[in-house]
C-alpha positions as CSV (number, residue, x, y, z in Angstrom):
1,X,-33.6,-10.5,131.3
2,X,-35.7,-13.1,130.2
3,X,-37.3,-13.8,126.5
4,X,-41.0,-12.7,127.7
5,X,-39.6,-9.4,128.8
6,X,-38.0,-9.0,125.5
7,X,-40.9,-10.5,123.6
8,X,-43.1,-7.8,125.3
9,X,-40.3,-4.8,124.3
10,X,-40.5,-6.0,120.4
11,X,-44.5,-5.8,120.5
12,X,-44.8,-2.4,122.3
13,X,-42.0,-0.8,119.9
14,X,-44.4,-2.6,116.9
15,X,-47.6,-1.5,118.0
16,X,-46.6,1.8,119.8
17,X,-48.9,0.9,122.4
18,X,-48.7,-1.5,125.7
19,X,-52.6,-2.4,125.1
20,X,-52.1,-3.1,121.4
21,X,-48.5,-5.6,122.7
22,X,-50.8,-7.5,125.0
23,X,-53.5,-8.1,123.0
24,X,-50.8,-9.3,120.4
25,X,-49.2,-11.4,122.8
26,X,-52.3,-12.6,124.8
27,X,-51.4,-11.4,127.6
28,X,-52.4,-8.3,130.6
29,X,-51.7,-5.1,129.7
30,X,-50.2,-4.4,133.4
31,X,-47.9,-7.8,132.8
32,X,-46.6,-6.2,129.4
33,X,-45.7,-2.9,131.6
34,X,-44.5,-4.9,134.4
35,X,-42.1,-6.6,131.8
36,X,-41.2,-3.2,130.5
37,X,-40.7,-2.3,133.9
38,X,-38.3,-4.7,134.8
39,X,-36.0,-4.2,131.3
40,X,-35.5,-0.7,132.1
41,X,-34.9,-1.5,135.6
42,X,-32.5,-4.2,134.7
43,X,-30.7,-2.0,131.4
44,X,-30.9,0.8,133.8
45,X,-32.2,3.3,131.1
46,X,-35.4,4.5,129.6
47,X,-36.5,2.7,126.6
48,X,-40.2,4.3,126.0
49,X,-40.8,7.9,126.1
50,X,-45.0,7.8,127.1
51,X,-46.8,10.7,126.1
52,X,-50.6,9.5,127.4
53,X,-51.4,6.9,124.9
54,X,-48.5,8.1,122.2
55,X,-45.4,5.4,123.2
56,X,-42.0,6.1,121.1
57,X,-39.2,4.5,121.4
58,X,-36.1,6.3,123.2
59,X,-32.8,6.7,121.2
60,X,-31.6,3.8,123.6
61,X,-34.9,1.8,122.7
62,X,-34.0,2.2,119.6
63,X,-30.1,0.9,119.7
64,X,-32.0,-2.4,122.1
65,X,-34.5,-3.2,119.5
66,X,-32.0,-4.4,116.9
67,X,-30.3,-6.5,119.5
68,X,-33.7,-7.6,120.7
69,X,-34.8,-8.7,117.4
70,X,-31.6,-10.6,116.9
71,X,-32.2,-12.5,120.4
72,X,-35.6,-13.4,119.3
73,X,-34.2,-14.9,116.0
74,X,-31.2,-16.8,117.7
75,X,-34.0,-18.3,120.3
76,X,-36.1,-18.9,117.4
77,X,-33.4,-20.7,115.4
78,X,-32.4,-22.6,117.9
79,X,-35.8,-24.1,118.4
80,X,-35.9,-25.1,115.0
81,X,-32.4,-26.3,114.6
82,X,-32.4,-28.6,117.7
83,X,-36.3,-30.0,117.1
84,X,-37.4,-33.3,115.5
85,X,-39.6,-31.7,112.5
86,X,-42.3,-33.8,111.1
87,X,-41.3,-34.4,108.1
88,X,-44.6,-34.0,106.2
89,X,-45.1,-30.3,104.4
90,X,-48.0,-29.0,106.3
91,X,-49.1,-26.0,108.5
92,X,-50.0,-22.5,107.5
93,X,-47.1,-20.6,105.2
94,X,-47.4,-16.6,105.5
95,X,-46.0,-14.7,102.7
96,X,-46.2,-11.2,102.3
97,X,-46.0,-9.3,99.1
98,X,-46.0,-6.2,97.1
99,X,-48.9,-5.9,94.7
100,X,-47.7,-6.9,91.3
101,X,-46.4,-10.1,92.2
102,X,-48.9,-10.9,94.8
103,X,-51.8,-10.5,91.8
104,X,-50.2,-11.7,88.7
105,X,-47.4,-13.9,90.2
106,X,-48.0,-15.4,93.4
107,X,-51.7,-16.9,92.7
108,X,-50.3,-19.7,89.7
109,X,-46.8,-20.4,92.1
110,X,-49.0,-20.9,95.3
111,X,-51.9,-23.1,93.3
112,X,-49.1,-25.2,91.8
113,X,-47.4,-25.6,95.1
114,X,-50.8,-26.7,97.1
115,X,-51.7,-29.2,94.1
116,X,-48.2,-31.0,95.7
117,X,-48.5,-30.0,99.2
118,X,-52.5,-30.2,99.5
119,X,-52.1,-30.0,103.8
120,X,-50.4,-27.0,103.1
121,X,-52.2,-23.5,104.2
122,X,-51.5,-19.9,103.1
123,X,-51.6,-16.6,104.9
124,X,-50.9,-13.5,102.2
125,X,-50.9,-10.2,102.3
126,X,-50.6,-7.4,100.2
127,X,-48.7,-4.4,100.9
128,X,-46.6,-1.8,100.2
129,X,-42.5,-2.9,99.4
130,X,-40.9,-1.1,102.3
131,X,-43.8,-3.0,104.6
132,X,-43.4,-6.4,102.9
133,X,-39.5,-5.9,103.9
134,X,-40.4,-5.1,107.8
135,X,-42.7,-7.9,108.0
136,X,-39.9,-10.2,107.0
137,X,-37.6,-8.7,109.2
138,X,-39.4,-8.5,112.3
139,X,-40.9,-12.4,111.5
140,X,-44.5,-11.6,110.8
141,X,-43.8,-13.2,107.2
142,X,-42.2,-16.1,106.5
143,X,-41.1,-15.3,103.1
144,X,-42.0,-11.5,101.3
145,X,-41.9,-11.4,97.6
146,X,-41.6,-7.8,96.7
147,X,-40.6,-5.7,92.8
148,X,-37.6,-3.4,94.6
149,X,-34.1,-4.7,96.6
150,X,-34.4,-2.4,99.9
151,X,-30.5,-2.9,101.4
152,X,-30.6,-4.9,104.7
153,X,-27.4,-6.7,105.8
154,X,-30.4,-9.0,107.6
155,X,-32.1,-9.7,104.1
156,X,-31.0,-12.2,101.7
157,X,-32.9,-11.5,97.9
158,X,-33.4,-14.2,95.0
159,X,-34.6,-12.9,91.5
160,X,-37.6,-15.0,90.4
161,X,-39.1,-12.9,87.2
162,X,-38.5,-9.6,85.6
163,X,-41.5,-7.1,85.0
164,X,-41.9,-4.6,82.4
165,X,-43.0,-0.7,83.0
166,X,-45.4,0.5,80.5
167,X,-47.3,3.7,80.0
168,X,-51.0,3.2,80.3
169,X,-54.0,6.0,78.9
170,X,-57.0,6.1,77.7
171,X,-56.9,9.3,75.4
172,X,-53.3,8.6,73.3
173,X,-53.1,7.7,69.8
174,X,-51.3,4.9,69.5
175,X,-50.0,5.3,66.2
176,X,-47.8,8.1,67.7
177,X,-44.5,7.0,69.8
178,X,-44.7,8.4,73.5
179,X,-41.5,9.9,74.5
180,X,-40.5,10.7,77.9
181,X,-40.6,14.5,77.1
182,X,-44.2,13.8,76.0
183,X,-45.0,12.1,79.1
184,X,-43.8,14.6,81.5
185,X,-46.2,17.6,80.1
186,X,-49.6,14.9,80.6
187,X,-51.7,14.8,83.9
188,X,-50.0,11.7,85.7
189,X,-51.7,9.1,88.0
190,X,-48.8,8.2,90.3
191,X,-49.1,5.3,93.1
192,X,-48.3,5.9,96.7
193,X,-44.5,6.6,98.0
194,X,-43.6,3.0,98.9
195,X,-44.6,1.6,96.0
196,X,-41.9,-0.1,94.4
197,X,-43.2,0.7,90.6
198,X,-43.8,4.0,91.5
199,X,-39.6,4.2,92.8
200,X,-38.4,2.5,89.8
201,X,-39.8,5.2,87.3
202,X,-38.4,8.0,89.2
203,X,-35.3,6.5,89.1
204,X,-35.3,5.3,85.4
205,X,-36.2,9.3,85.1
206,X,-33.3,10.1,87.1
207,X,-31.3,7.9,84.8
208,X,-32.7,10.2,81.8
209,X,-31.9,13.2,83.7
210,X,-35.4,14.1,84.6
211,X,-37.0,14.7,88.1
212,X,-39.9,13.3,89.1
213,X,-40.6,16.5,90.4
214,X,-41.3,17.7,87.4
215,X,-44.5,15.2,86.2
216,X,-47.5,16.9,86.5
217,X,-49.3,14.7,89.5
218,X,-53.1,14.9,88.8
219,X,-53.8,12.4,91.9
220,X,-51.2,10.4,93.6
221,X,-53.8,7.1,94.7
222,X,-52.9,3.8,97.2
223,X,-53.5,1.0,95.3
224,X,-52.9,-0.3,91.4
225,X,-57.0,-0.6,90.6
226,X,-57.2,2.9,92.0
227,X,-54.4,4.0,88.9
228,X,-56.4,1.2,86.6
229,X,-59.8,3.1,87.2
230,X,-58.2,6.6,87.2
231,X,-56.5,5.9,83.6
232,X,-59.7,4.5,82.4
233,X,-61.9,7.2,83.2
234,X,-59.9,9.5,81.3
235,X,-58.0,11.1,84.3
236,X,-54.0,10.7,83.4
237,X,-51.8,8.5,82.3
238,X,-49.4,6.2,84.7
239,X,-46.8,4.4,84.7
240,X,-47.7,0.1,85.9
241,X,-46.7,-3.0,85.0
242,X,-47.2,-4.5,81.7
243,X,-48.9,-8.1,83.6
244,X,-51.3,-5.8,85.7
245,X,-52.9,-4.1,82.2
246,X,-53.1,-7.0,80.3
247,X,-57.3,-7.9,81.1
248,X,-57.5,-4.2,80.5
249,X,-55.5,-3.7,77.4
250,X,-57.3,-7.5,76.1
251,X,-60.7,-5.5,76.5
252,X,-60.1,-2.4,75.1
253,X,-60.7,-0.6,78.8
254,X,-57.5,1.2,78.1
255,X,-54.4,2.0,76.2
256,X,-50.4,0.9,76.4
257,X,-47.8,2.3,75.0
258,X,-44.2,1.9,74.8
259,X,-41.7,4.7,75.7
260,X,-39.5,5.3,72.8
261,X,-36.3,6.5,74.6
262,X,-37.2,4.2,77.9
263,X,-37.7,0.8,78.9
264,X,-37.6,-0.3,82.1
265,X,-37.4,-3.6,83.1
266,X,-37.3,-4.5,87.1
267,X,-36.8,-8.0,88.7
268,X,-39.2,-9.5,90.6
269,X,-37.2,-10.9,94.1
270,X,-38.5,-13.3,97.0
271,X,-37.0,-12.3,100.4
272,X,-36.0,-13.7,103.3
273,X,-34.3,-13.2,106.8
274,X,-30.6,-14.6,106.3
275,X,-30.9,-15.1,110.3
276,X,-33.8,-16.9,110.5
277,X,-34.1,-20.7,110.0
278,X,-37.0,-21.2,107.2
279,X,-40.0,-23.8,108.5
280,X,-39.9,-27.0,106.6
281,X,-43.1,-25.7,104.8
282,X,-41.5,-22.4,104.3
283,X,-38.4,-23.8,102.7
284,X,-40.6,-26.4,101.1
285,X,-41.6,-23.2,99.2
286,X,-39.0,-21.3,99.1
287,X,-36.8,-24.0,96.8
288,X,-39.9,-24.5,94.8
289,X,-40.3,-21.2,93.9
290,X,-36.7,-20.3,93.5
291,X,-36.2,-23.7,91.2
292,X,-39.2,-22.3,89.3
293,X,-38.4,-19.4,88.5
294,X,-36.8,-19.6,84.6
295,X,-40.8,-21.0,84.0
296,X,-42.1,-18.3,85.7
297,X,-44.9,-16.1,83.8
């Protein structure tokens, strides 16, 4: 068993396809299933069920891929324990992160951060919370920065910011307080499952002792400008965070109001893998935005 066998295993259980791993990998697709090959042979079980171009892992796929993972990481560390880093801060940093920090957080942390380290390059994407966290954990992120703790004995969390839930429309009088009961009878623009606003309302609802069941779901969209536009046109009202309505609110695009028997507050975390040995630009980052975080806003 060698590390280019494994490496191929880790891409073809990613991808769920032995062209998509080579392509990923730069390499043939018949090396990728000669490596695959030769791990089953070696293991002496099946780790891909193939189903024409539909590849699943097995049940004992899936018990190898955390110990794969964890190989990968303890090569990986190893590297970066035992080499000479240059010292200079430099190099590309990829962060992944949820929308709300990644839009109203992230762009003032990472300008700040460049006007120190100017040889320093990003890589950021937005995406779901539950993605952010698999991106960490299978190393295509350095560092994720995400509104929601998903448990993972492999993830370490830091609390940079807190975020306020409001209730956004563009029909309600605001003279009159909202109430939860109220908000449960109105059409409701609710964000995609995965979203880490959309989890924390249903369970602040829960809290209440309502269900989330219960809201009267006009369109359930993908993205926050999707809700923004929705809740604009006249379509619902949603639940978002109080930094992402503030250009809207300023202009009169739309309408926030306070819940008068809920407020929901949620911290705003940046993740990383607890076995995985930060670059020197990552960690460069990483305490910068960690010892930044009471200034924050």
């Amino acid at each position: 068993m060698d590390f280019k066998q494994i490496e191929a295993f880790i891409n073809v259980a990613k991808f769920r396809s032995f062209s998509k791993a080579a392509e990923a990998i730069y390499l043939s697709q018949p090396t990728i299933s000669a490596h695959i090959a030769s791990l089953e042979q070696e293991l002496n079980m099946t780790l891909f069920d193939r189903h024409g171009k539909d590849v699943r892992l097995t049940k004992a796929g899936s018990l190898f891929l955390e110990y794969a993972l964890n190989l990968i990481n303890i090569r990986n560390t190893a590297i970066s324990t035992l080499s000479e880093f240059d010292s200079k801060i430099s190099g590309t940093l990829s962060i992944a992160s949820s929308t709300t920090p990644c839009r109203f957080i992230l762009p003032s942390i990472v300008k700040s951060f460049y006007d120190i380290y100017p040889e320093v390059h990003f890589s950021i994407k937005e995406d779901s919370t539950r993605n952010v966290i698999e991106q960490v954990i299978l190393g295509d992120a350095d560092i994720g920065m995400v509104g929601e703790i998903i448990t993972d004995s492999r993830l370490s969390y830091t609390k940079i910011d807190d975020d306020r839930l409001v209730l956004i429309s563009n029909t309600l009088d605001l003279s009159k307080n909202v109430k939860l009961k109220d908000i449960m009878k109105l059409p409701f623009i609710s964000r995609e499952k995965g979203s880490a606003t959309r989890n924390v309302f249903e369970h602040a609802l829960k809290s209440k002792g309502y269900s989330a069941d219960k809201l009267e779901v006009f369109a359930e969209v993908s993205s926050l400008e999707a809700v923004l536009q929705f809740v604009k046109s006249g379509l619902g009202v949603s639940i978002v965070s109080e930094l992402a309505c503030n250009d809207y609110i300023s202009t009169g695009l739309i309408k926030m109001h306070n819940i008068e028997d809920l407020d929901i507050i949620r911290d705003i975390y940046v993740v990383t893998h607890i076995k995985r040995t930060l670059s020197p630009t990552a960690k460069a980052f990483y305490d910068y935005i960690t010892s930044q975080k009471e200034s924050i806003k």
